[in-house]
Structure formats: structure tokens, C-alpha cells
Backbone of each chain as ProteinMPNN parsed JSONL, in Angstrom:
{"seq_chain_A": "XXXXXXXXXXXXXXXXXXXXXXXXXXXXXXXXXXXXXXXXXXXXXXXXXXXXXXXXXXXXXXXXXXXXXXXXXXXXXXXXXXXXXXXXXXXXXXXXXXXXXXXX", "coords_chain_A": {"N_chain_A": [[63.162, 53.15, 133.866], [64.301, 51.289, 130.722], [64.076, 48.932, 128.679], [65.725, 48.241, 125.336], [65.436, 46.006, 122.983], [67.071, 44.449, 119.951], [66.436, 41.084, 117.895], [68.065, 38.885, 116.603], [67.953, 36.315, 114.099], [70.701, 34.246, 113.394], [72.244, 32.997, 110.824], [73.678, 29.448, 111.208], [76.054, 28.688, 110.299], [76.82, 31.432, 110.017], [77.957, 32.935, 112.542], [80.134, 33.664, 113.455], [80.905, 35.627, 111.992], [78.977, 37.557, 112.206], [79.581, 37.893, 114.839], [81.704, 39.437, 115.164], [81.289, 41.602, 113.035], [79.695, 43.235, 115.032], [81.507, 43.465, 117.088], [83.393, 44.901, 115.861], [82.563, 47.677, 114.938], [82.156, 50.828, 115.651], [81.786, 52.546, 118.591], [79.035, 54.708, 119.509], [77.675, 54.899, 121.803], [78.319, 55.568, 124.683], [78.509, 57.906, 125.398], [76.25, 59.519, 124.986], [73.009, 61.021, 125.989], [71.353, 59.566, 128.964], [71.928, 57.177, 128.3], [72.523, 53.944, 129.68], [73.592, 50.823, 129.581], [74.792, 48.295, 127.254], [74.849, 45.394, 126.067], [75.899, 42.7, 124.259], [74.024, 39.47, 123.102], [73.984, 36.078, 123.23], [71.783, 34.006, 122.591], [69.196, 30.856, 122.475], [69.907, 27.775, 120.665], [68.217, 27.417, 117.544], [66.49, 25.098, 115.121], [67.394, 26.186, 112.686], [68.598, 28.639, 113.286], [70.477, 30.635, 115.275], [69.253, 32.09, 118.087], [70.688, 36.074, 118.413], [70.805, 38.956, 120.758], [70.895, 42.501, 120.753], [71.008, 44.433, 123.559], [69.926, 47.015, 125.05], [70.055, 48.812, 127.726], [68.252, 51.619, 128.976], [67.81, 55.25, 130.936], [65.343, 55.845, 130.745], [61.945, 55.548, 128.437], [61.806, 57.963, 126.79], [64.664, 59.243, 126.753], [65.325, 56.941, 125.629], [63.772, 57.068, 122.957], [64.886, 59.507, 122.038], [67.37, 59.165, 121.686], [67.242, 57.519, 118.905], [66.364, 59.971, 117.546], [68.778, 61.003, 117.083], [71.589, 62.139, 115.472], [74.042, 60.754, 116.324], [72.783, 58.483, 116.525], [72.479, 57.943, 113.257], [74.524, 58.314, 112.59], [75.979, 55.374, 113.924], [74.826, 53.157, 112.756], [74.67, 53.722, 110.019], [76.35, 52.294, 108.523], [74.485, 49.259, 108.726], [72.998, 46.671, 107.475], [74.381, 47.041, 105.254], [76.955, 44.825, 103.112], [76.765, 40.73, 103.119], [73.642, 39.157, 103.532], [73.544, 37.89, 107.175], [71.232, 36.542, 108.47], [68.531, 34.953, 108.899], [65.903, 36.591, 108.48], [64.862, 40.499, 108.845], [66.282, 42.35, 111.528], [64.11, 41.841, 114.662], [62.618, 43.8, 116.688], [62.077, 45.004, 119.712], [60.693, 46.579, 122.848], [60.84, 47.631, 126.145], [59.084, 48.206, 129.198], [60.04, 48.798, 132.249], [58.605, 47.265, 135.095], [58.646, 46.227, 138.129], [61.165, 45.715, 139.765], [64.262, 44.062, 141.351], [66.956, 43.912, 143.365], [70.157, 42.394, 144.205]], "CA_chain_A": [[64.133, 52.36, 133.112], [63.741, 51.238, 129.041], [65.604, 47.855, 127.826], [65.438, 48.014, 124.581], [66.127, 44.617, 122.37], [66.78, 43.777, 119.253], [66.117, 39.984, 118.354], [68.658, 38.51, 114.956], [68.178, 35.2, 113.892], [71.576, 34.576, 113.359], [72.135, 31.767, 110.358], [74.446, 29.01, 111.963], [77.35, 29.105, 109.501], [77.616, 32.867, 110.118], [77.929, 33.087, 113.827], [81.517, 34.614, 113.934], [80.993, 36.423, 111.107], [77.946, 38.291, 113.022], [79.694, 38.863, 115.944], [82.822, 40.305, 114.407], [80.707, 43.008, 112.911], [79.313, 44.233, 116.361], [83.261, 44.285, 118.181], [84.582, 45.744, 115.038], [81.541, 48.598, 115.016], [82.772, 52.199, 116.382], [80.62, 52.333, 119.376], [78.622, 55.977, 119.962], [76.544, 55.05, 123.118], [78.67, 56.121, 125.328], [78.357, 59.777, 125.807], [74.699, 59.46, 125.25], [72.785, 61.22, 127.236], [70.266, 58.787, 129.227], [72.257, 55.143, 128.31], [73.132, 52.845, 131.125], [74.518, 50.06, 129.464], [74.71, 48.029, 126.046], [75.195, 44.032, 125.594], [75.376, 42.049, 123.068], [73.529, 38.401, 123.986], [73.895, 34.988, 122.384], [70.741, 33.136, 123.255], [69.594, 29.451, 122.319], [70.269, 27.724, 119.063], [66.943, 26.654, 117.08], [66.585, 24.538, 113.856], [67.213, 26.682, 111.125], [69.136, 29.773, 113.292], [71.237, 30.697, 116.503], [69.578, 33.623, 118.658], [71.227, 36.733, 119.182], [69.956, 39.82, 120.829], [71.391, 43.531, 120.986], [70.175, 44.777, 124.872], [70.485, 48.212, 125.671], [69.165, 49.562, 128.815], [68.241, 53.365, 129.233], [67.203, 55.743, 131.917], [64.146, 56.465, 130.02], [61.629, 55.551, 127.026], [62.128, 59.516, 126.143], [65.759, 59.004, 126.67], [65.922, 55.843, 124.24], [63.727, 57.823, 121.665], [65.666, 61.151, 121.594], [68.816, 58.793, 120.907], [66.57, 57.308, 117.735], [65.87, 60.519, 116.378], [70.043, 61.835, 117.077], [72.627, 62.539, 114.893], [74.524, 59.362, 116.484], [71.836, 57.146, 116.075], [71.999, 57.753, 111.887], [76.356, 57.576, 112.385], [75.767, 54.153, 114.173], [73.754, 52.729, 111.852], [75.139, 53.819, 108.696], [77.152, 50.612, 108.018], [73.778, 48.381, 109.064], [72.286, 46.363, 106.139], [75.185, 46.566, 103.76], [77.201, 43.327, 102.908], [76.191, 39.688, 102.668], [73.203, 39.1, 105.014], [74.366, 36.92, 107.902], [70.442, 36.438, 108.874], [67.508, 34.988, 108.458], [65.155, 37.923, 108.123], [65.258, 41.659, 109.236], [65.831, 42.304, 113.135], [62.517, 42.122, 115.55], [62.345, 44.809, 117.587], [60.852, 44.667, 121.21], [61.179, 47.686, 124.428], [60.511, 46.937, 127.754], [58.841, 49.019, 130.539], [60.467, 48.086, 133.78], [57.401, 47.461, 135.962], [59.277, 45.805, 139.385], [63.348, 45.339, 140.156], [64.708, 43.339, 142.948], [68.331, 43.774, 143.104], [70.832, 41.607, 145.444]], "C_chain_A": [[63.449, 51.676, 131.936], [64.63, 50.064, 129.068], [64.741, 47.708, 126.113], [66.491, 46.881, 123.159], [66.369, 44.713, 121.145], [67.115, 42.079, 118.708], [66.661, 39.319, 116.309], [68.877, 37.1, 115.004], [68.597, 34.729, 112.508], [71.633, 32.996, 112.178], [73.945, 31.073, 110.765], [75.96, 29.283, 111.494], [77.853, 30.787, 110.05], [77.52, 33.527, 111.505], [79.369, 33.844, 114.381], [81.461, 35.475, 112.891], [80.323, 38.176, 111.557], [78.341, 39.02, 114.178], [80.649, 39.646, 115.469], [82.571, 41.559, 114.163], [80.118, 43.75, 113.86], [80.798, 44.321, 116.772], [83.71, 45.045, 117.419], [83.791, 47.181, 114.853], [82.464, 49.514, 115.862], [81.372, 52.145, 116.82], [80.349, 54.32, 119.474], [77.883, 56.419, 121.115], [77.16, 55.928, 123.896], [78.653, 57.441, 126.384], [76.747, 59.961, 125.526], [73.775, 60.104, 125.973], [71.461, 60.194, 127.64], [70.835, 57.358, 129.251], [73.081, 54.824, 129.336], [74.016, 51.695, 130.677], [74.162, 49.108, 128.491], [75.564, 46.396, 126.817], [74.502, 43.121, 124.414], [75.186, 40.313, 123.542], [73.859, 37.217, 122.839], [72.958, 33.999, 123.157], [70.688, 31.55, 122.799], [69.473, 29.402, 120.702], [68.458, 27.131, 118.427], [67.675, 25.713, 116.031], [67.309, 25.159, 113.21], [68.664, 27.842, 111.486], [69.655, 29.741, 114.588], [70.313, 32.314, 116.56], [70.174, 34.462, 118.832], [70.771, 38.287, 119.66], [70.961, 40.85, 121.101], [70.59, 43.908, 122.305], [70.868, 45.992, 125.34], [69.423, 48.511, 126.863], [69.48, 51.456, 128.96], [67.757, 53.656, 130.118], [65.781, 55.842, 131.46], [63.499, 56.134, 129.047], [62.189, 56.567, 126.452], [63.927, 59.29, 125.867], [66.518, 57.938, 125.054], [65.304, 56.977, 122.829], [64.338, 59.04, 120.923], [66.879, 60.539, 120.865], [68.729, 58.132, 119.323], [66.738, 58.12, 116.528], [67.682, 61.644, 116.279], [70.656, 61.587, 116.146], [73.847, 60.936, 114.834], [74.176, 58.041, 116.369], [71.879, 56.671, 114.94], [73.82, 57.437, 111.709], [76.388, 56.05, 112.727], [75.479, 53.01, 113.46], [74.201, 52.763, 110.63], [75.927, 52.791, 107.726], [75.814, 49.16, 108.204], [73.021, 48.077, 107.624], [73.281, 46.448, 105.165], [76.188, 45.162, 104.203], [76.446, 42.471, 103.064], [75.013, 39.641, 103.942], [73.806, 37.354, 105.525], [72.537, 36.427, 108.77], [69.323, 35.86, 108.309], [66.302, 35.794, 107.791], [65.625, 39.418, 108.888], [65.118, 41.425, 110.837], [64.481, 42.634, 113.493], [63.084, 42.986, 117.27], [61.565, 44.771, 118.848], [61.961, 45.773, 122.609], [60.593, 47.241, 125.032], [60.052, 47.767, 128.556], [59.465, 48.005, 131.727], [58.988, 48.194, 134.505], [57.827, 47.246, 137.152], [60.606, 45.029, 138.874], [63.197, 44.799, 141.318], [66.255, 43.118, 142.182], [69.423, 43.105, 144.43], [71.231, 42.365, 146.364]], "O_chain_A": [[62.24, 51.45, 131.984], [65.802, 50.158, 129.433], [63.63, 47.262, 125.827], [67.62, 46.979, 122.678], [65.461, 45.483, 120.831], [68.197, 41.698, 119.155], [65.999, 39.316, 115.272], [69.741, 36.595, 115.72], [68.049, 34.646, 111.409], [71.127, 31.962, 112.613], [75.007, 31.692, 110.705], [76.823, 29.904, 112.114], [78.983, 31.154, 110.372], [77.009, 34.644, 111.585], [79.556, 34.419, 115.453], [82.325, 36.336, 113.055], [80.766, 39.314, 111.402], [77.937, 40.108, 114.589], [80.282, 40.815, 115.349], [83.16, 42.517, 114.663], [79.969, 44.949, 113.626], [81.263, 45.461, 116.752], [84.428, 45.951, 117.842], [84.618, 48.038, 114.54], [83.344, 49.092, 116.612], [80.323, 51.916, 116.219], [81.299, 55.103, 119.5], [77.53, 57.546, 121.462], [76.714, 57.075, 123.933], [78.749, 57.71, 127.582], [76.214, 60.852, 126.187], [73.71, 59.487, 127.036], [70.6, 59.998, 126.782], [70.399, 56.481, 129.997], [74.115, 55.36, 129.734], [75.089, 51.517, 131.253], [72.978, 48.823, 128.667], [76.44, 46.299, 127.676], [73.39, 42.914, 123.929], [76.061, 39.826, 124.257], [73.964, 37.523, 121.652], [73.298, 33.334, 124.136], [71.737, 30.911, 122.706], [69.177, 30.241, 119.851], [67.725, 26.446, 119.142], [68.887, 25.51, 115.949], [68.321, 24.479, 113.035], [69.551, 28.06, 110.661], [69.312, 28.737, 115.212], [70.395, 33.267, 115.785], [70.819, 34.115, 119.822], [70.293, 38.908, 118.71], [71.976, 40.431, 121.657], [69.382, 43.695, 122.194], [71.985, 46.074, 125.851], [68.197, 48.419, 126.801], [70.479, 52.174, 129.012], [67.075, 52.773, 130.639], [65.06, 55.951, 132.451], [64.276, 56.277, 128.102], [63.057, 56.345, 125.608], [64.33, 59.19, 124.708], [67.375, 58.019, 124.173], [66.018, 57.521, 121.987], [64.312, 59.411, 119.75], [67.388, 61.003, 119.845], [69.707, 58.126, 118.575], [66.998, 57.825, 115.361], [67.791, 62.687, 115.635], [70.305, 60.497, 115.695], [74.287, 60.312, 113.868], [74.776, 56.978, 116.207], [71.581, 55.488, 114.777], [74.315, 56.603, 110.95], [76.835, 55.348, 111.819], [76.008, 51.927, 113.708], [74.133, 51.689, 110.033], [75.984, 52.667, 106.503], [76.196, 48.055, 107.82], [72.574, 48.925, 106.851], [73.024, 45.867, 104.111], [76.18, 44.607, 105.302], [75.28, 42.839, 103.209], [75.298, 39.983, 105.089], [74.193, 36.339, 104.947], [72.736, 35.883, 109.856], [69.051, 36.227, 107.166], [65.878, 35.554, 106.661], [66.704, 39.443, 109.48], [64.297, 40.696, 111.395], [63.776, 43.449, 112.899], [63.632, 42.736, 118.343], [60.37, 44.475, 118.838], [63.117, 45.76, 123.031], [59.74, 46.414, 124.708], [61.033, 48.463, 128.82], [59.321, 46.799, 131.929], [58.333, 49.231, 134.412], [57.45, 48.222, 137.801], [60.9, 44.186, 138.027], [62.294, 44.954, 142.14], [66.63, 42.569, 141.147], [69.267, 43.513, 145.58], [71.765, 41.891, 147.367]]}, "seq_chain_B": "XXXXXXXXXXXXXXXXXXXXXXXXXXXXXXXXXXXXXXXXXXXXXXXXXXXXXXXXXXXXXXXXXXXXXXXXXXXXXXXXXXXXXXXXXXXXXXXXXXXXXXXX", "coords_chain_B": {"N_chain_B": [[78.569, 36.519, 132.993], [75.217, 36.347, 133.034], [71.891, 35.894, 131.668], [68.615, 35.529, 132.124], [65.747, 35.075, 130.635], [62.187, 34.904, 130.609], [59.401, 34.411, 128.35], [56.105, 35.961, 128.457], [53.089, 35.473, 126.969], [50.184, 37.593, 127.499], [46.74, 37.636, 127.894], [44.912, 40.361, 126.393], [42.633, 41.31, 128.477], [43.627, 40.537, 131.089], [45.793, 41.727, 132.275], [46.091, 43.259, 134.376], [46.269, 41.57, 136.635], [48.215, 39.849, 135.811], [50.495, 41.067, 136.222], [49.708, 41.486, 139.082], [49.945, 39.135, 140.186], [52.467, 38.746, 139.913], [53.554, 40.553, 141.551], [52.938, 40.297, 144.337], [53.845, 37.987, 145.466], [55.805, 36.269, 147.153], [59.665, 36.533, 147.24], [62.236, 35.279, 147.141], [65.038, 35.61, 145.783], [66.663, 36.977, 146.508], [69.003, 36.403, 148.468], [70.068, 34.467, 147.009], [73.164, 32.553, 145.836], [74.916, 34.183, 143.405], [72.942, 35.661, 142.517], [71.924, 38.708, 140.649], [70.418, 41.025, 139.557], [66.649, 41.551, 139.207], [64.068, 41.63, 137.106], [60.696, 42.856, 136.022], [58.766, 43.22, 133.163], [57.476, 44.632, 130.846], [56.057, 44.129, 127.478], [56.072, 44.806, 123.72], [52.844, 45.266, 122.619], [50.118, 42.401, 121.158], [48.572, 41.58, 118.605], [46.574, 39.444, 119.721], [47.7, 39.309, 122.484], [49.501, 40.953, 124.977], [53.178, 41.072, 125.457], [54.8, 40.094, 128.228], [57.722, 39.597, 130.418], [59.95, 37.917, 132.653], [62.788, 39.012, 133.833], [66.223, 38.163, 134.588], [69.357, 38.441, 135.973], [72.559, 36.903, 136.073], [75.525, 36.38, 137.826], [76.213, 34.227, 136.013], [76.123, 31.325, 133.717], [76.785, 28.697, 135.653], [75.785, 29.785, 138.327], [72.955, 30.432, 137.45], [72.185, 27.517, 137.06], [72.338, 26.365, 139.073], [70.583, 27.447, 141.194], [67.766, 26.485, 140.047], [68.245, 24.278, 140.749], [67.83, 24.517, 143.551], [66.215, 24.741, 146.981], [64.974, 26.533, 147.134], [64.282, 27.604, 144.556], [62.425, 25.684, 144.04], [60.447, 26.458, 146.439], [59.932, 29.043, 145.779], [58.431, 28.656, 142.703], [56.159, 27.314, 143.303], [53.905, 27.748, 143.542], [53.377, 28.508, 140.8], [51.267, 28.272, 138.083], [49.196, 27.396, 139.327], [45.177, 28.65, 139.604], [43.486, 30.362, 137.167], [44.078, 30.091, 133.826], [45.88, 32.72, 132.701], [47.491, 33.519, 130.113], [48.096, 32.819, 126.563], [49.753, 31.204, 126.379], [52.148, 28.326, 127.22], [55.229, 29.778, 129.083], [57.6, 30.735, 127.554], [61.045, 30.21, 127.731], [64.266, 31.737, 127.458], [67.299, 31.635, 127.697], [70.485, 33.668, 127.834], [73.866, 34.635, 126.86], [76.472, 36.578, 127.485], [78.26, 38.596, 125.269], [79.483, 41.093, 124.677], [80.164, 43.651, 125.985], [79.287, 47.434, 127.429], [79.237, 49.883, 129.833], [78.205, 53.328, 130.456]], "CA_chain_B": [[77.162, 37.043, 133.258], [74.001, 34.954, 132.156], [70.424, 36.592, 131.547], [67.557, 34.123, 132.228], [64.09, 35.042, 130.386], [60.889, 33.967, 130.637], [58.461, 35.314, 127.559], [54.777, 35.257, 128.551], [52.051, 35.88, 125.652], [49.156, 37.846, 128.136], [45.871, 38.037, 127.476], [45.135, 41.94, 127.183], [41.797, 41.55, 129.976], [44.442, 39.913, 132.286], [47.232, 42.1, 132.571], [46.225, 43.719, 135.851], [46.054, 40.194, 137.4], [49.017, 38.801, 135.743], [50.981, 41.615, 136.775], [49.143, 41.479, 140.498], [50.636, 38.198, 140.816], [54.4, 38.98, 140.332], [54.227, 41.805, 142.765], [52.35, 39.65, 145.5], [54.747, 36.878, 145.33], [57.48, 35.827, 147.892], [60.836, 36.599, 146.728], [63.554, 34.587, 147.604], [65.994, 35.468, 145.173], [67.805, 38.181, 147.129], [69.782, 35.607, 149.041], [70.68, 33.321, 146.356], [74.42, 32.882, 145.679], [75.327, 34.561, 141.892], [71.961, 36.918, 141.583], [72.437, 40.052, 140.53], [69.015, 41.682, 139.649], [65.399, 41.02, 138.331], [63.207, 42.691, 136.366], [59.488, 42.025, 135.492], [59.4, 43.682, 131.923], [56.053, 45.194, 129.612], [56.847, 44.406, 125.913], [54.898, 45.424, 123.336], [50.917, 45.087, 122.199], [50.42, 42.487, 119.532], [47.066, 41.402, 118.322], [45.987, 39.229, 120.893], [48.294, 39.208, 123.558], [50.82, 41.909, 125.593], [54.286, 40.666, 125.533], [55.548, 40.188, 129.253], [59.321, 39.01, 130.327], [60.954, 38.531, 133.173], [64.799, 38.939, 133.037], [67.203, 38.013, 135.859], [70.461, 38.816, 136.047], [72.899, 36.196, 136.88], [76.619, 36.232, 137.678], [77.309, 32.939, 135.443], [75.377, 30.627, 133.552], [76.695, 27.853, 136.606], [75.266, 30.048, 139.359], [71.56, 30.566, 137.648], [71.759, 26.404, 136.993], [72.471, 25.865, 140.748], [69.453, 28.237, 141.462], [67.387, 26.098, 139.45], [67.765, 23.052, 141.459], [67.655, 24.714, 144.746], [65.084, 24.442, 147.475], [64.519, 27.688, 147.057], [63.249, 27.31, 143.632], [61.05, 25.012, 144.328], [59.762, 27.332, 147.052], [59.646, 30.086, 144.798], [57.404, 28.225, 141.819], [55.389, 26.189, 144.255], [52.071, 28.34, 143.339], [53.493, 28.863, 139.777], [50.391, 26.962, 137.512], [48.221, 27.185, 140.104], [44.587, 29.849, 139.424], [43.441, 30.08, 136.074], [45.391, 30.818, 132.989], [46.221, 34.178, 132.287], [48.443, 33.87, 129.1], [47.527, 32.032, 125.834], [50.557, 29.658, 125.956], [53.609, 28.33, 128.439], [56.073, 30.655, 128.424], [58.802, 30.637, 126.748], [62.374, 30.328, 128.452], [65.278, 31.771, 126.514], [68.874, 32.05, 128.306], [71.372, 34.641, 126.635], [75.814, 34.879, 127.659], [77.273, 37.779, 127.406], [79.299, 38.409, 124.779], [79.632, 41.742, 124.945], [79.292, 45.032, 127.503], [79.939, 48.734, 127.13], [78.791, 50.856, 130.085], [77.768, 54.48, 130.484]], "C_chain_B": [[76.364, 36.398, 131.927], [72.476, 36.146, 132.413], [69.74, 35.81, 131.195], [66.236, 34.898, 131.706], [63.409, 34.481, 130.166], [60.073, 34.782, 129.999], [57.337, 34.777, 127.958], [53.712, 35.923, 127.618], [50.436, 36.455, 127.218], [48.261, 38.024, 127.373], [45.574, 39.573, 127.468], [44.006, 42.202, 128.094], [42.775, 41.254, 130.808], [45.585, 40.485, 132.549], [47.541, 42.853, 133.924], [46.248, 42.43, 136.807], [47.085, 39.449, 137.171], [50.229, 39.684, 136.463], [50.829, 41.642, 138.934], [49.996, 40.141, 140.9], [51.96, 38.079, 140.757], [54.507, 39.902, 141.701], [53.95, 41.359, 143.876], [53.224, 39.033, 145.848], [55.67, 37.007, 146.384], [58.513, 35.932, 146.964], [61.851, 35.827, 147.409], [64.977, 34.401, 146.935], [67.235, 36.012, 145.445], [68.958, 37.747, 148.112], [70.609, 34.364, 148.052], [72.329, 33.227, 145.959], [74.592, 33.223, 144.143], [73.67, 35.388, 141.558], [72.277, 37.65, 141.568], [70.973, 41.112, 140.224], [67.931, 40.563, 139.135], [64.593, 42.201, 137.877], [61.838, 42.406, 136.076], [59.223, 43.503, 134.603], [58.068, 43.762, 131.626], [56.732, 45.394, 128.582], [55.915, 45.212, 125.384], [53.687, 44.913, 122.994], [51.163, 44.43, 121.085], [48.905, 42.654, 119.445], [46.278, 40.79, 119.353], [46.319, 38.9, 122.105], [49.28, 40.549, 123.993], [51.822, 40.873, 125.715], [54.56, 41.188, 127.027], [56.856, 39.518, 129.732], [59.582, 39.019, 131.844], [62.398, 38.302, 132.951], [65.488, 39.447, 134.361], [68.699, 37.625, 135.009], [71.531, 38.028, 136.564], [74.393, 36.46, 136.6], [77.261, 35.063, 136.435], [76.107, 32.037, 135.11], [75.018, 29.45, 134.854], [75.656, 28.419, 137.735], [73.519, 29.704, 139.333], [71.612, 28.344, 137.219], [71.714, 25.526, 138.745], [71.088, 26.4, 141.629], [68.353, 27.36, 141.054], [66.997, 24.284, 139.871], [67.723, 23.104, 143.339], [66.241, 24.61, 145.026], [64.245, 25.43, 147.434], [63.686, 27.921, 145.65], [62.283, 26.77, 143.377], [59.875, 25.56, 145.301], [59.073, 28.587, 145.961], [58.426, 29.906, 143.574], [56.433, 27.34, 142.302], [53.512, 26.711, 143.859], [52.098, 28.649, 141.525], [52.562, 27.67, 138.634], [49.203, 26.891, 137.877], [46.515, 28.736, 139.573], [44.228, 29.622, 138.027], [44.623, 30.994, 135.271], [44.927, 32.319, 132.275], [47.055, 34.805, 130.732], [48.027, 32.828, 128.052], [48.436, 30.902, 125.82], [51.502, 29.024, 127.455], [54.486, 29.255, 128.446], [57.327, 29.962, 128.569], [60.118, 31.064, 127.44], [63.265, 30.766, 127.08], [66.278, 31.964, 127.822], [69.944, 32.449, 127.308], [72.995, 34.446, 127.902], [75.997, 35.904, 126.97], [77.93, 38.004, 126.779], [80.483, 40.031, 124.655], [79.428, 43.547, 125.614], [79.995, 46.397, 127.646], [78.711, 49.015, 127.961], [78.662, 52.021, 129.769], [78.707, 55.085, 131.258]], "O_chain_B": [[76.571, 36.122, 130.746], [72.313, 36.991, 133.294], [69.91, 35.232, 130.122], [65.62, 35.408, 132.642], [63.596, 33.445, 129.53], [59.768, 35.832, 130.565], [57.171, 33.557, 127.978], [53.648, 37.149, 127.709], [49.829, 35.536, 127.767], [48.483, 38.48, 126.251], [45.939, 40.175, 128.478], [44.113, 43.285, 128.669], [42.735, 42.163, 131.638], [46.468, 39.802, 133.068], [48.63, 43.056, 134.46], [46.23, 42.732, 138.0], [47.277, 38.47, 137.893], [50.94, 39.074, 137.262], [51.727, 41.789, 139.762], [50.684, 40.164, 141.921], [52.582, 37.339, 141.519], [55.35, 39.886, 142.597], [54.623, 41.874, 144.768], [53.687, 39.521, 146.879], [56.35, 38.033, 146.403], [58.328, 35.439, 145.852], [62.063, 36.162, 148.575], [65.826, 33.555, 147.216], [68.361, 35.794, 144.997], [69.767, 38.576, 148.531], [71.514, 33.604, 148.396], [72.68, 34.383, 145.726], [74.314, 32.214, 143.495], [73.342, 35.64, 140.399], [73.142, 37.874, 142.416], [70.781, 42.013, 141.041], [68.067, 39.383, 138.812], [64.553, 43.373, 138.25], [61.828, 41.218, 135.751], [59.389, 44.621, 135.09], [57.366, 42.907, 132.166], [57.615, 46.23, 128.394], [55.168, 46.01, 125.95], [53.661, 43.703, 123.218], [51.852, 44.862, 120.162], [48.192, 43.506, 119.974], [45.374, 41.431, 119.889], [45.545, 38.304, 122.853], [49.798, 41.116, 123.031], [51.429, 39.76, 126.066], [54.585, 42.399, 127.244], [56.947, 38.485, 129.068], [59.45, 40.115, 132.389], [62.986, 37.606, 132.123], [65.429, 40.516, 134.968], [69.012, 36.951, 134.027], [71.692, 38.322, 137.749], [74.731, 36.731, 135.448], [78.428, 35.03, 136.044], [75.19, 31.898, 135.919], [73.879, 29.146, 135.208], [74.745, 27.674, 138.094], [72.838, 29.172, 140.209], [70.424, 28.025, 137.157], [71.215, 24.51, 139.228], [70.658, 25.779, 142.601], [67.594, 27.397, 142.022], [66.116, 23.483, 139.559], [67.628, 22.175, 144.141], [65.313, 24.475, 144.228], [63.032, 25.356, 147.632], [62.544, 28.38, 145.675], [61.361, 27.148, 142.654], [58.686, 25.286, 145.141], [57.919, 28.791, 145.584], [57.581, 30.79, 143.432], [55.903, 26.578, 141.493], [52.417, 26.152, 143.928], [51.057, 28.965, 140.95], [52.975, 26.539, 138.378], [48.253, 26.495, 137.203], [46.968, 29.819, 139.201], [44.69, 28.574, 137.578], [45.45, 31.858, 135.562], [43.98, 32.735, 131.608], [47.194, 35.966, 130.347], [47.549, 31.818, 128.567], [48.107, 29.803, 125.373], [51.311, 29.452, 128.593], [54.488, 29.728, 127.309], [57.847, 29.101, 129.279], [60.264, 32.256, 127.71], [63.072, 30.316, 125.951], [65.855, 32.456, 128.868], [70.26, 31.845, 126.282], [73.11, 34.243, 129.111], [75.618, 36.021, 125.804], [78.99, 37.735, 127.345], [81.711, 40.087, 124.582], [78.467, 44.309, 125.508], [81.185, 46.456, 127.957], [77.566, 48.766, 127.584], [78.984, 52.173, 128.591], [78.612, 56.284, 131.521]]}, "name": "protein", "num_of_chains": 2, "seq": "XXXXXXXXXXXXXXXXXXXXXXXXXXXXXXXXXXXXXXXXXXXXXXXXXXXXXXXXXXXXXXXXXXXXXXXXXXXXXXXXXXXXXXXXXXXXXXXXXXXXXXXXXXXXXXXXXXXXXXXXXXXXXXXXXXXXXXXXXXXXXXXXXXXXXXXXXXXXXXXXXXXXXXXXXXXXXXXXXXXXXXXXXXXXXXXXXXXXXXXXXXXXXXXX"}
């Protein structure tokens, strides 16, 4: 298992603006092959910016990277970076190896 | 649904030892009322630390704050501190809500 993050610090004023553009997004995960399951996070607020993180989990590193280098990955995406930015700087990127689960 | 992390900055000699001590550990979370998983997470390599996480899974922000003052938590972090340090800083708590969730 892969979670892979990304990490947008979100400027306060534009906090509905931000999410808006992820619900209103045509989603492509779906049919994927390898993805488990996609959330979008609102973490804590700092000074300057409000956390928010994209969290996908996959069956697989290989899995996440094949969906990188797909066809759906560059449709997805294709709307990212245009209009006003709603951010501090560019997203920070961070994957995860699962090393140990404990599930209820 | 609430997602509790804990970022820890590792040293990169210490990662078989910091890792050794999650997997040793008493668990007591598998009884708690509102868990749902855990994870103990490998980010990525920076310069002088590995990025480690863990990331629990909670029904509800209320449930993981009830967790938090149980006896069981206090059981649970009772050795947490203890040994020398393994990571260059404290780590870093973030808590994320859910805003939104598209399975597979």
C-alpha cells in the first residue's frame, strides 16, 4: 500500500474558493487500475495559511506511478495551475510506504 | 472521519531503531471506541532526516479527542520520550476532516 499526499497552503481568504475547485473537478480515479481511495483533507490553520492535503491511497508505488505516467493523469490535471492562485506556493509533494497497519 | 498525524524528522543512522520501536510497542488501539485503522508511514529522504508519519484513522474528530484523554493513552505513550533521541525535533501533530471521499 502507497498514500500519496499532496500538501497546499491554502491562503485564508480563499478557502471556499479552493475547495470548490476540487468538488467541481471531473474525477478520473475511479476506474484506475490499482486506486483504493481519494480524500481531500483540511488540516490546521497556521499564520499566514490554512492546510489542505489531497490523500490518495493505492495498492502499489508501481500502481501510483503507472497512473502518473497515464493518459488520465495528463486529463486530470489539465485544468491545474490556470486561474488566480488560491496558494501560497506550489504544492509539496510527499508518498508514503506503508511499513505496519493495525486495523479495528 | 478525522485523520490524526504525527510527522517525525529521523535521523537516517536511526531508522532501523526508530522503526524497531513502533513494531515492539503494545497496541491498545484496537479496542478503542471510533478507531478505524493505523498506519506507520516512510516519507521521503531529505538532507538530513527520513520523513516518518503515523496516520490513524478515526471515525470523528470527537472520538480521536476522547482517545486522547483516555487511560489507555496514557498507557499507550507511557515509554513515549523515554531512550535516546532518534529524530532531530518533536514531532509534529497535524489533524486533517474530511472533506471529501471517492472510493475505488
Amino acid at each position: 500500500m502507497y498514500i500519496a499526499m499532496n500538501r497546499f497552503k491554502v491562503r485564508p481568504e480563499e478557502q471556499e474558493a479552493f475547495t470548490t475547485r476540487w468538488l467541481e473537478r471531473d474525477v478520473f480515479l475511479k476506474t484506475v487500475p490499482g486506486f483504493i481511495s481519494f480524500h481531500l483533507l483540511k488540516g490546521p490553520e497556521r499564520e499566514d495559511h490554512v492546510l489542505y492535503a489531497s490523500h490518495t491511497v493505492w495498492a502499489s508505488h508501481d500502481r501510483f506511478q503507472d497512473w502518473t505516467r497515464s493518459e488520465q493523469f495528463r486529463a486530470a490535471h489539465a485544468g491545474a495551475g490556470g486561474g488566480r492562485s488560491l496558494t501560497l506556493s506550489h504544492p509539496e509533494f510527499e508518498g508514503f510506504e506503508v511499513l505496519q497497519e493495525i486495523n479495528a
